[in-house]
N, C-alpha and C positions, 0 to 999 in steps of 0.2 A: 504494500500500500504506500508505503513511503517515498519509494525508489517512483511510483509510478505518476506519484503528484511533486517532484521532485522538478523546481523552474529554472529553468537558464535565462539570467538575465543578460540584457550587455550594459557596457559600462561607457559614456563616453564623458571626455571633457575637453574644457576650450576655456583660455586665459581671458578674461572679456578686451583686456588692454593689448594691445603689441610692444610698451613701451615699458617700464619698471625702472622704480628707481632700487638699489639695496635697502632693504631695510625696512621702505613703506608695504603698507598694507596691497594684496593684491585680490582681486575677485576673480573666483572659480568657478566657472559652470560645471557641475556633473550631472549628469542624468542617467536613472535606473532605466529601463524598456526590458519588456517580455512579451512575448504572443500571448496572448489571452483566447480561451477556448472558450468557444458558442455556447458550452453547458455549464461555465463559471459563474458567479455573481458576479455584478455589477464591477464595482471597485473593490471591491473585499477579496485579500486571500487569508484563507485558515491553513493554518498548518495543520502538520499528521503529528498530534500531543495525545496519544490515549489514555493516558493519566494525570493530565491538566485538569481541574475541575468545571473548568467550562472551554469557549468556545476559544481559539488563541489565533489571535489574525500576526498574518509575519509582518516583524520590522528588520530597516536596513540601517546597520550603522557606517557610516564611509569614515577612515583615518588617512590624515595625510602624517607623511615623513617623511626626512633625510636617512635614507638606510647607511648611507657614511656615518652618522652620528647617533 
């Protein structure tokens, strides 16, 4: 059951600026995407939790980092 509701998302992003300075703040676009199937709800996904006490919709955490540091 897990393996079969199991979603591949893609990941894209794009620096909104082309210019930077060091040091200043800079804005990130990221964006999640999945195919969505004709027999799912709307906006809502649940995950496969059979021991959750209720109903458990998935969340995305995104981390950024320097892997040198």
């Amino acid at each position: 059951m897990f393996i079969n509701s199991y979603l591949t998302l893609e990941v894209s992003y794009e620096l909104a600026k082309d210019n930077h300075t060091a040091g200043s703040p800079i804005l990130l676009r990221v964006t999640l995407s999945r195919d969505i199937d004709e027999d799912e709800e709307d906006t809502e996904q649940l995950v496969v939790a059979p021991f959750y006490p209720s109903k458990k919709l998935a969340n995305w955490w995104i981390i950024l980092g320097d892997q040198n540091s």
